[in-house]
Backbone bond lengths (Angstrom), bond angles and torsions (degrees), N, CA, C in turn:
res aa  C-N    CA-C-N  psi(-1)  N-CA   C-N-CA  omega(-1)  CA-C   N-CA-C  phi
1 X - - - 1.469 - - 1.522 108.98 -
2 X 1.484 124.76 136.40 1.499 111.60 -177.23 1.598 115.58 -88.87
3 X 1.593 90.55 138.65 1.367 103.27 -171.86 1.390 142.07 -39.84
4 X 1.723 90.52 -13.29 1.711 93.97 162.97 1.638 122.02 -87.84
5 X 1.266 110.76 -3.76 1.577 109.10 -161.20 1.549 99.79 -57.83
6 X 1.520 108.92 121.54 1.407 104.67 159.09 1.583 109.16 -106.34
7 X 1.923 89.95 175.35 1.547 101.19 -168.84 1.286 130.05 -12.99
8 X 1.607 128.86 -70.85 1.067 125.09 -174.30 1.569 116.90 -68.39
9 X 1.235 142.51 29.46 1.426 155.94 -130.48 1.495 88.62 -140.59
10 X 1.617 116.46 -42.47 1.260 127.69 -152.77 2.044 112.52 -103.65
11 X 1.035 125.26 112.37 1.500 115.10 -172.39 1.165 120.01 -56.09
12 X 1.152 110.75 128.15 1.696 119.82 169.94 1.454 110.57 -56.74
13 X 1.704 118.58 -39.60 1.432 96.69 -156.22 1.971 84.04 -146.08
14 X 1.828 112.83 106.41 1.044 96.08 176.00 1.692 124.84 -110.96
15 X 1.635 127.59 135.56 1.225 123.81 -165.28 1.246 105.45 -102.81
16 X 1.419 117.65 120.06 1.803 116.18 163.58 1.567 117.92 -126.33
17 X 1.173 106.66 147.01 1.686 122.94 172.75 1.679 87.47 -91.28
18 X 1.148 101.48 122.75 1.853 119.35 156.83 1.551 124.22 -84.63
19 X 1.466 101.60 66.23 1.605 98.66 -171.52 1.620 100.36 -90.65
20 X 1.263 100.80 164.85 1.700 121.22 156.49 1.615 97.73 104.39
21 X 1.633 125.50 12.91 1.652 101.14 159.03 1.535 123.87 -78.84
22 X 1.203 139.76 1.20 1.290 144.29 165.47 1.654 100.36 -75.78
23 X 1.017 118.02 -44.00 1.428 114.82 163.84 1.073 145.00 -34.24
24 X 1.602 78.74 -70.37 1.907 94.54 -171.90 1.918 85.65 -80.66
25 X 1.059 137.41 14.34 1.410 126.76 158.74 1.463 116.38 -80.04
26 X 1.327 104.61 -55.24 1.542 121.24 176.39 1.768 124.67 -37.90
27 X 1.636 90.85 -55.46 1.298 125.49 166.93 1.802 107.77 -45.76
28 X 1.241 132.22 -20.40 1.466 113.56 -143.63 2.047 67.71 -156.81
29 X 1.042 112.48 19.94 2.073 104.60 161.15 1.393 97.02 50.80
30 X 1.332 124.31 40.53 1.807 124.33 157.44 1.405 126.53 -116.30
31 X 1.005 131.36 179.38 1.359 144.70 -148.78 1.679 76.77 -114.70
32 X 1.543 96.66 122.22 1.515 120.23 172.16 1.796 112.72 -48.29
33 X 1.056 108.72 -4.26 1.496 129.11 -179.37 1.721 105.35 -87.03
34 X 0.842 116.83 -37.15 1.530 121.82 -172.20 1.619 93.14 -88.21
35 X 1.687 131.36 -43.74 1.217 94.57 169.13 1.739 138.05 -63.00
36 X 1.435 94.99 -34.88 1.646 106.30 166.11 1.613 117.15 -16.30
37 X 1.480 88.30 -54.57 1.894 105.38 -157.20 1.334 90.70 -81.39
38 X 1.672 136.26 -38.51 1.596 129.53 159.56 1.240 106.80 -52.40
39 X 0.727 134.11 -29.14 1.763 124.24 -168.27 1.408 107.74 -97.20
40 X 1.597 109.98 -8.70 1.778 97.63 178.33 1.779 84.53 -101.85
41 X 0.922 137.45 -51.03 1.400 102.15 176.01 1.601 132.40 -40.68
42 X 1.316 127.83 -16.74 1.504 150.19 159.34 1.242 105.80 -41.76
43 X 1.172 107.24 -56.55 1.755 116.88 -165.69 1.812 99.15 -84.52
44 X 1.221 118.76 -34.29 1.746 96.28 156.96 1.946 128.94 -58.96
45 X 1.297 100.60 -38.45 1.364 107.95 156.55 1.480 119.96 -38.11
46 X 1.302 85.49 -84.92 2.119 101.80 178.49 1.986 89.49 -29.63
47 X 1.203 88.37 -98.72 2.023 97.63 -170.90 1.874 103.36 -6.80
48 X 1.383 109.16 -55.28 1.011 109.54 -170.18 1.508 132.52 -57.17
49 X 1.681 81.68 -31.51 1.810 85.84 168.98 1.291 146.58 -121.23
50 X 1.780 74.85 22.04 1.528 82.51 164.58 1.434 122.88 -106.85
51 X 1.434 115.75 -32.91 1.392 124.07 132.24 1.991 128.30 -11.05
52 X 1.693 113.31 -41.53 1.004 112.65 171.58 1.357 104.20 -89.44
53 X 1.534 145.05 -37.05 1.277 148.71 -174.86 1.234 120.57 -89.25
54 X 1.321 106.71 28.02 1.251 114.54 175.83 1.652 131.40 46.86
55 X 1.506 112.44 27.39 1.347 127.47 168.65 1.755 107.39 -64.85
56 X 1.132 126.59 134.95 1.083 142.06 151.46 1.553 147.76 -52.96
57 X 1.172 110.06 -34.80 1.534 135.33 -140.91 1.425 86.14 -157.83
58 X 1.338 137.66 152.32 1.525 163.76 126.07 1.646 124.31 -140.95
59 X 1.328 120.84 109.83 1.127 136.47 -173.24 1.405 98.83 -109.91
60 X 1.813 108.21 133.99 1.802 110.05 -178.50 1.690 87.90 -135.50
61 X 1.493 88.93 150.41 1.581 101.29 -175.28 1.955 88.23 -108.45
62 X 1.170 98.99 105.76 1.462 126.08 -177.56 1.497 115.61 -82.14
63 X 1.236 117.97 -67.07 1.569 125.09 167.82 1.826 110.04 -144.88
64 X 0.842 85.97 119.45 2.442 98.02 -175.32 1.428 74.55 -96.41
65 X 2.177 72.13 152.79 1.474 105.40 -170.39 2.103 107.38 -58.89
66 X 1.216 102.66 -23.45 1.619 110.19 172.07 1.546 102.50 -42.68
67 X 1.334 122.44 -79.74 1.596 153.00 -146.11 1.488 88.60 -40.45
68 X 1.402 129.89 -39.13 1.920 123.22 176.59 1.432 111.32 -28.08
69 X 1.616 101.21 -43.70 1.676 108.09 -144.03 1.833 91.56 -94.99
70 X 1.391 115.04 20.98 1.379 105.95 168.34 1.677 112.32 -85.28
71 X 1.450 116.47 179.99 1.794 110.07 174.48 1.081 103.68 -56.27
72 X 1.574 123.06 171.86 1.662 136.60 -131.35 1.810 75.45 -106.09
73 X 1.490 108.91 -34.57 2.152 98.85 -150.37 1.614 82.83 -89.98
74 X 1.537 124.75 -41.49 1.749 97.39 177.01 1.706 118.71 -58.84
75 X 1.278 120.54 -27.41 1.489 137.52 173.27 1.750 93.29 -36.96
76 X 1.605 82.82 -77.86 1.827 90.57 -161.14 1.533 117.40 -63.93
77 X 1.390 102.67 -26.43 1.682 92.68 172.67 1.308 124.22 -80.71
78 X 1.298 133.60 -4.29 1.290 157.38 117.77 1.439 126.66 -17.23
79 X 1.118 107.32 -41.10 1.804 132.60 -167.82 1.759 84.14 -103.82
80 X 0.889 111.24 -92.47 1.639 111.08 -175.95 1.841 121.78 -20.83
81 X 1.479 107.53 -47.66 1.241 135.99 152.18 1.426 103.39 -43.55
82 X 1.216 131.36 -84.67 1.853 121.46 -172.74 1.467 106.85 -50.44
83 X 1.353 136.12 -30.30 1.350 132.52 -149.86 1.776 87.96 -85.69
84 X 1.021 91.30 -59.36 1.857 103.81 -172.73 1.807 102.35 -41.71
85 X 1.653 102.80 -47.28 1.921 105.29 -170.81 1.721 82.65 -76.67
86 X 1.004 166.36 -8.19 1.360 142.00 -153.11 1.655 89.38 -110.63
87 X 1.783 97.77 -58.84 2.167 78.44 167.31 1.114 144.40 -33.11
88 X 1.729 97.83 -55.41 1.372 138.95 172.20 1.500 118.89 -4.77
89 X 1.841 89.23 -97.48 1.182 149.09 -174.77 1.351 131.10 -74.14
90 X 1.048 116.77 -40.86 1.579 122.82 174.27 1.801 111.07 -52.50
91 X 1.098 112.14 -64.97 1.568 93.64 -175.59 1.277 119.58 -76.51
92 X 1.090 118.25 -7.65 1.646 109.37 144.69 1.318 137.99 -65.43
93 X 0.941 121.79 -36.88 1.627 147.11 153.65 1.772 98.18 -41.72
94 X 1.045 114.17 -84.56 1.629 122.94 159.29 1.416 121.81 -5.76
95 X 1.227 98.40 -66.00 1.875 107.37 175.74 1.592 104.70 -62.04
96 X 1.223 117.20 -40.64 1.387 112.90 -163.78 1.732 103.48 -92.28
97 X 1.000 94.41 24.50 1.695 106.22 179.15 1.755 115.16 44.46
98 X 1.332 119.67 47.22 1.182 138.15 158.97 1.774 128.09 -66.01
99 X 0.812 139.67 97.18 1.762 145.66 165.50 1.507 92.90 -51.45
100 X 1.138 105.68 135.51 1.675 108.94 156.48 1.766 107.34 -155.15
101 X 1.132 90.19 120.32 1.204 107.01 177.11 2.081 117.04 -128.56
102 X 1.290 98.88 169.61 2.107 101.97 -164.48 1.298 91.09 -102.57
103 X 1.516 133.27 162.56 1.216 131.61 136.07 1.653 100.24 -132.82
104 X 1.282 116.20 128.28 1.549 127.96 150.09 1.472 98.39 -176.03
105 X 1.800 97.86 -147.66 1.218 112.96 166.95 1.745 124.06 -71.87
106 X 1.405 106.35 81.68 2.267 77.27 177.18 0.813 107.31 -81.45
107 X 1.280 156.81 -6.88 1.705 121.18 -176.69 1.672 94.79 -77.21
108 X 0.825 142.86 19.65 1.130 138.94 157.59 2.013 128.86 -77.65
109 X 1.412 88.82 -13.81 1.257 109.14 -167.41 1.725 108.50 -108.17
110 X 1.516 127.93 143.28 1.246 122.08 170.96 0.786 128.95 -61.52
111 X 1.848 144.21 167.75 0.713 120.45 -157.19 1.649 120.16 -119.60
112 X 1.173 120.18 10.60 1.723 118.14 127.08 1.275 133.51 -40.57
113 X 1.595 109.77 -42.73 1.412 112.27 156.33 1.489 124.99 -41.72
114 X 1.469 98.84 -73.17 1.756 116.85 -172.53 1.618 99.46 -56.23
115 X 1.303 123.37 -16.70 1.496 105.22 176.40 1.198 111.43 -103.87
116 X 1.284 130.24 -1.39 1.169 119.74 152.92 1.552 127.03 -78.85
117 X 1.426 98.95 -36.28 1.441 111.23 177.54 1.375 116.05 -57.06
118 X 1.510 114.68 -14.17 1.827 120.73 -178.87 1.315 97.69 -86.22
119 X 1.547 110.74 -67.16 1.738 117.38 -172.14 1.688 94.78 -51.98
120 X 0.910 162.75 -23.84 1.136 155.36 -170.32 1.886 104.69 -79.82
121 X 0.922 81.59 -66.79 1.717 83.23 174.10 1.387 119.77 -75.92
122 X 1.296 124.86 -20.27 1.395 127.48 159.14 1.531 123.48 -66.63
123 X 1.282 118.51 -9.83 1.653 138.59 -158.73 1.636 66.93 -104.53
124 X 1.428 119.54 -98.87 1.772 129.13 -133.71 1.545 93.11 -72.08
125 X 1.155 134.84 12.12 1.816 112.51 -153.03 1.870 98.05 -65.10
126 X 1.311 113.79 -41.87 1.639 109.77 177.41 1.446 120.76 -72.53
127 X 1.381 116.20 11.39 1.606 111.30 -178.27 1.740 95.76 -74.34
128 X 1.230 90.95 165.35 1.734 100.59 173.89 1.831 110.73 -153.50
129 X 1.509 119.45 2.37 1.110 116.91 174.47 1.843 106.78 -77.94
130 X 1.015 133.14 -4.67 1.216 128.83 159.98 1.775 119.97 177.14
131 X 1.429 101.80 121.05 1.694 93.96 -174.62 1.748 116.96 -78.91
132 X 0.993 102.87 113.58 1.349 102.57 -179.13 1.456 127.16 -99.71
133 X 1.565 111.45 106.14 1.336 113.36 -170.37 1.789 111.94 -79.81
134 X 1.422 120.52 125.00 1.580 112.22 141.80 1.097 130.42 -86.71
135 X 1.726 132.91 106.36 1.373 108.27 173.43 1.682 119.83 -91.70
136 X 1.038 100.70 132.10 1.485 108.82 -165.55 1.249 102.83 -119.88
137 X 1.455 116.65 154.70 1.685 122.17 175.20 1.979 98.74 45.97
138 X 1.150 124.03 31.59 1.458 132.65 -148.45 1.857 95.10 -110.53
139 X 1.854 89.74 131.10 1.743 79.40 170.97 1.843 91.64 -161.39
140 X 1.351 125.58 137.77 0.905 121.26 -163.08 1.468 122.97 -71.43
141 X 1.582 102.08 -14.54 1.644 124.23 -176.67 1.510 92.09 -54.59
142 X 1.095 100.87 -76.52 1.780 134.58 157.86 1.514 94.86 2.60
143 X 1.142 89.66 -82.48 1.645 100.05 -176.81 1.308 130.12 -38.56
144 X 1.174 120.52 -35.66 1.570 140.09 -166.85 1.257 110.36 -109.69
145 X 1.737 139.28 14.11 1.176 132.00 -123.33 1.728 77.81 -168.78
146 X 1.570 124.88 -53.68 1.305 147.66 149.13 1.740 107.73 -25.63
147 X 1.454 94.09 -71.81 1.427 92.72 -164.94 1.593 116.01 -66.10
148 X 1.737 92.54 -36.89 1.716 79.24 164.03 1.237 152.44 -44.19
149 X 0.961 83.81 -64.69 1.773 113.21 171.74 2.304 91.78 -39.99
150 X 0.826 95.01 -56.56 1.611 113.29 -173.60 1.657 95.01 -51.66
151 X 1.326 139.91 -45.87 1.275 137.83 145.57 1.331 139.97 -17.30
152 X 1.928 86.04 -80.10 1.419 99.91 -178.94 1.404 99.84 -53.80
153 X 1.383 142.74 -52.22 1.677 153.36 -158.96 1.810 81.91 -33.35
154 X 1.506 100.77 -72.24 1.684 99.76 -174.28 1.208 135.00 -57.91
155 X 1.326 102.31 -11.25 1.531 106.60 178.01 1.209 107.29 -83.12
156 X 1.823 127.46 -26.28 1.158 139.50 -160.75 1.753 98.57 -78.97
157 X 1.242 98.49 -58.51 1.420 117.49 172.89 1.710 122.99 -35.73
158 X 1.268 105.56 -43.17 1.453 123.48 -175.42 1.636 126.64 106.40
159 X 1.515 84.64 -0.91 1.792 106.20 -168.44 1.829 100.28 -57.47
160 X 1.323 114.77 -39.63 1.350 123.56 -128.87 2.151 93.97 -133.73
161 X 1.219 121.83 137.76 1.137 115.98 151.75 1.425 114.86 -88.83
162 X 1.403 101.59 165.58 1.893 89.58 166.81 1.520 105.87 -85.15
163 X 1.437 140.47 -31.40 1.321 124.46 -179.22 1.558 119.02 -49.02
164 X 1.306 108.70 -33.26 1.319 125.19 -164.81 1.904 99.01 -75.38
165 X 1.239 122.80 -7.96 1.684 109.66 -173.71 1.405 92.76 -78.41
166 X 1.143 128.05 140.78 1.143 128.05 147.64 1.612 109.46 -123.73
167 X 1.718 118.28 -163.65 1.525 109.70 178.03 1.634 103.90 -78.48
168 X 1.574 139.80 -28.60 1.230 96.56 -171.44 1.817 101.84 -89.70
169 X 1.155 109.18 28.97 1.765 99.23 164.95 1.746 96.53 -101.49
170 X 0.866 101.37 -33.30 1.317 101.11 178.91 1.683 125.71 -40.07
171 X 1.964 81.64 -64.11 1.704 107.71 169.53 1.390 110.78 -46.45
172 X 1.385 127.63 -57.31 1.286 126.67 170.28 1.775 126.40 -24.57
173 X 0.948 98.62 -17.43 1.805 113.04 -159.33 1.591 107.76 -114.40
174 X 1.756 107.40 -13.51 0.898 98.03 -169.91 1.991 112.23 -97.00
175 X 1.592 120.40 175.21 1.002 119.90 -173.41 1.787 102.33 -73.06
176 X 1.420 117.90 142.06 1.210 113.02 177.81 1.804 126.00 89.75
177 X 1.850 105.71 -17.47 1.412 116.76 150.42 1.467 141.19 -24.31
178 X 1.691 124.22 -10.61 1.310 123.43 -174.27 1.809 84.72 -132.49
179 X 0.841 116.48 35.95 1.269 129.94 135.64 1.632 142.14 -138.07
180 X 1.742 99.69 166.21 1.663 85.19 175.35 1.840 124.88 -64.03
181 X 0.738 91.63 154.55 2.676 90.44 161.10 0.991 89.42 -43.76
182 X 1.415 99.11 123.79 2.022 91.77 124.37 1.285 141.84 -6.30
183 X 1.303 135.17 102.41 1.209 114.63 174.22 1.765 112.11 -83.41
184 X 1.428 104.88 -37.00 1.196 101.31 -178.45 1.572 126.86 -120.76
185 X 1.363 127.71 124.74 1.685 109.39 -172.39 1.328 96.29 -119.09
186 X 1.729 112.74 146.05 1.025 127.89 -174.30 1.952 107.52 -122.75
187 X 0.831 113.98 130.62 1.667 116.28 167.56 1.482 95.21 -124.05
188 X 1.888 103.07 142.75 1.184 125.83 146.09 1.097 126.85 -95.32
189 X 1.364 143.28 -179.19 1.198 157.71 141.40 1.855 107.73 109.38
190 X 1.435 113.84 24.73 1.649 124.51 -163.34 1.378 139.54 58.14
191 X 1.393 94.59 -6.32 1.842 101.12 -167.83 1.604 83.84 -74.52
192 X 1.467 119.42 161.93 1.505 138.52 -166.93 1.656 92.79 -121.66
193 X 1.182 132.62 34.55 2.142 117.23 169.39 1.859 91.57 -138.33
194 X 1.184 101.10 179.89 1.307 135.85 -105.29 1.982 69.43 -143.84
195 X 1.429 142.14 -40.98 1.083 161.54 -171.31 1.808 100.89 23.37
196 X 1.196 108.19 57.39 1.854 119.57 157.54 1.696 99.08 74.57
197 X 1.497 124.92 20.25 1.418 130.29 169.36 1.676 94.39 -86.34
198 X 1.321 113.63 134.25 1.437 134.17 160.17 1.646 123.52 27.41
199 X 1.430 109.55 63.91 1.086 144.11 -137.55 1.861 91.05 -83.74
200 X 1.350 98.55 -49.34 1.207 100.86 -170.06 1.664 113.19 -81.26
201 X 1.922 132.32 -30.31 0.756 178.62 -144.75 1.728 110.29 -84.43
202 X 1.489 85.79 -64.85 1.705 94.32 -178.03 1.294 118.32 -96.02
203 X 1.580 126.07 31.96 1.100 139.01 -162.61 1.789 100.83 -70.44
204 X 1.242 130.06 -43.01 0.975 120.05 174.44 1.978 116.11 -120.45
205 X 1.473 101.05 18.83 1.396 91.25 179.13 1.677 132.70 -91.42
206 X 1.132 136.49 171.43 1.850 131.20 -154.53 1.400 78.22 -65.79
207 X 1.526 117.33 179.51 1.277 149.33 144.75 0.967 118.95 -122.83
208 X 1.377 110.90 124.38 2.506 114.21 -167.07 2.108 68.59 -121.19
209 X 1.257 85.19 141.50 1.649 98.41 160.56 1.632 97.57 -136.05
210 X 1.824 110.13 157.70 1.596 117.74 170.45 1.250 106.25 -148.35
211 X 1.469 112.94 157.22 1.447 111.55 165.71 1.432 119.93 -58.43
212 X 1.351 113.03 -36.80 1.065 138.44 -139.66 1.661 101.65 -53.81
213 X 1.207 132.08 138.97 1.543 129.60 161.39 1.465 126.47 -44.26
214 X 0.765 131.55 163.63 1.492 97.63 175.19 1.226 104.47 -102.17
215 X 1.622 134.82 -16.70 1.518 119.16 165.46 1.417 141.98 -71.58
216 X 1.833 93.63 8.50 1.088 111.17 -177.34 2.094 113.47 -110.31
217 X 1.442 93.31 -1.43 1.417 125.50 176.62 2.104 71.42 -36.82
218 X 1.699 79.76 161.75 1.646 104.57 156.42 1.579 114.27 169.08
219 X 1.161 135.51 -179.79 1.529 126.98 179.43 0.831 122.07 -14.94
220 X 1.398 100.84 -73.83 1.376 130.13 -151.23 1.323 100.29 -72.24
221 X 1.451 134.99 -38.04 1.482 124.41 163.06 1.318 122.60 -67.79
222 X 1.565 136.53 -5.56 1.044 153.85 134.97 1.172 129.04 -42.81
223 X 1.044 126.87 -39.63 1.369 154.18 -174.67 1.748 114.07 -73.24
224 X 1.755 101.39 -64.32 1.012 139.49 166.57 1.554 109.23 -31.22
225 X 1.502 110.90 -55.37 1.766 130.73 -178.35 1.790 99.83 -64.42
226 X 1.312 99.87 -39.85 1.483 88.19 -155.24 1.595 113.08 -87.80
227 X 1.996 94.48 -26.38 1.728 89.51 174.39 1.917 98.45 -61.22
228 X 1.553 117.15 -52.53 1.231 93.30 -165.60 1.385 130.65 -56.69
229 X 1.746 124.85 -1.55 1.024 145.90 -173.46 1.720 116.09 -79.80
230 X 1.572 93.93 -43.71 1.657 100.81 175.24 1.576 102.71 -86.88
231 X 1.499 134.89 10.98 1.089 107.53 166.61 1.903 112.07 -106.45
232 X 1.769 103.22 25.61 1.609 86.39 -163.06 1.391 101.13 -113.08
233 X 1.396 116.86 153.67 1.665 121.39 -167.83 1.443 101.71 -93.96
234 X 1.503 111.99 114.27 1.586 127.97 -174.64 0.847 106.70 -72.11
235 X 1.377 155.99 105.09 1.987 130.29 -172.64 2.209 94.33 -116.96
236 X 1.118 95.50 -19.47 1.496 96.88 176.81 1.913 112.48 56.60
237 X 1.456 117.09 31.80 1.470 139.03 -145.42 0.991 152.15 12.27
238 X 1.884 87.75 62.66 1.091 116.95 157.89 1.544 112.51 -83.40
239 X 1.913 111.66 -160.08 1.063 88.49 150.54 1.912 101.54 -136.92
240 X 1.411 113.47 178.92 1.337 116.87 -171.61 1.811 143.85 4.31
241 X 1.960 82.93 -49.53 1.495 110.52 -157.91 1.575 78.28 -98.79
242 X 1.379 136.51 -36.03 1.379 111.94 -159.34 1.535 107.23 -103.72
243 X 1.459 116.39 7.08 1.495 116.61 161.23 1.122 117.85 -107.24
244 X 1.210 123.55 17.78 1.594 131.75 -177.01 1.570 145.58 63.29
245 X 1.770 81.74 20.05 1.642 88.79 -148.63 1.673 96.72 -104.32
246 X 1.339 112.60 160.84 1.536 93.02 -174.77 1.533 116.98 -85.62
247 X 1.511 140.06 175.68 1.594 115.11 -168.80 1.804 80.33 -96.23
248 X 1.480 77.92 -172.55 1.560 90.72 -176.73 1.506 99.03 -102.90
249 X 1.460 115.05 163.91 1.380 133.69 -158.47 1.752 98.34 -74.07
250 X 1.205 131.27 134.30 1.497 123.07 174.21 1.564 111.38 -110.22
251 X 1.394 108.34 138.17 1.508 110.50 -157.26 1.844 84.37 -81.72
């Protein structure tokens, strides 16, 4: 990141899909399981640096509502994998004054899971050095599909007209609402979409894409996201002069 970037240079709230550990497993003649466990060391990295760079917000797309319909033994070693980081990890997270909280479907999930997934967020709920989202069982359809339903309830009720919904009642309903967007989303593993993560959410935030695996993520590819991040003109559609931002230099 260049050494002048000040504060606002830097994202408040950053969202990444961690693709490419089935890969970088494949790649190296292992059981797509061994990248998993590379790729959750990744996500101590990430935490770590955003925590030092003063990021706010980190949201990871952990397992989408898709990922069910993979084979039953990558499923469970997957599942076995979260249970182990939820033992793990949590009171470390804790000390370092981390929030962590789930958003998707849980009743979808067992229920060793779901009780960890409470004590976990029941442990950090007063941290404030960084909120850390897992979305799990997570799909943005989901998301938008959620809040409705969460609507209509009021409309049914009498609370609510329907003229009266608009999007920020909408927004209200949605997962991730008591925070800011994204400012910045990052995918690994080269694919270029967005694959049903925070649909409603990232409506106006950057897109950094990399080849990079994601267990092979590290600073310096961190880094990499964020200088290109402080050099991009936000106008949110406006244009230049009426978002305040300066234009960029034209060769």
């Amino acid at each position: 990141m260049p050494s002048d970037a000040s504060p606002a240079r830097v994202p408040r709230h950053l969202a990444v899909i961690m693709d490419g550990n089935g890969r970088w497993a494949e790649r190296r003649r292992r059981p797509r399981a061994i990248g998993h466990r590379a790729g959750a060391r990744a996500v101590n990295l990430c935490i770590d640096f955003c925590i030092e760079h003063g990021i706010q917000a980190l949201t990871l797309f952990a397992f989408s509502s898709e990922n069910w319909g993979r084979p039953d033994e990558e499923v469970g070693a997957l599942m076995k994998l979260f249970l182990n980081a939820l033992d793990r990890e949590v009171d470390e997270l804790h000390r370092c004054g981390v929030r962590v909280r789930f958003i998707g479907e849980r009743e979808r999930f067992g229920a060793a899971i779901l009780a960890r997934m409470d004590a976990a967020e029941a442990t950090t709920r007063a941290n404030t050095v960084l909120h850390l989202t897992i979305a799990a069982s997570y799909g943005g359809r989901w998301d938008i599909a959620n809040a409705a339903r969460a609507l209509a309830r009021e409309v049914a009720a009498g609370r609510l007209q329907p003229d009266d919904i608009d999007e920020a009642s909408l927004g209200l309903h949605m997962a991730l609402a008591d925070l800011p967007a994204p400012d910045l989303f990052i995918r690994t593993g080269g694919d270029l979409r967005i694959s049903n993560f925070l649909l409603w959410q990232l409506a106006y935030t950057e897109l950094w894409f990399t080849e990079t695996l994601w267990p092979d993520v590290d600073a310096a590819t961190l880094r990499q996201a964020l200088a290109d991040y402080a050099m991009r003109e936000r106008r949110f559609g406006l244009t230049g002069a009426q978002a305040g931002t300066p234009q960029r230099n034209q060769e």
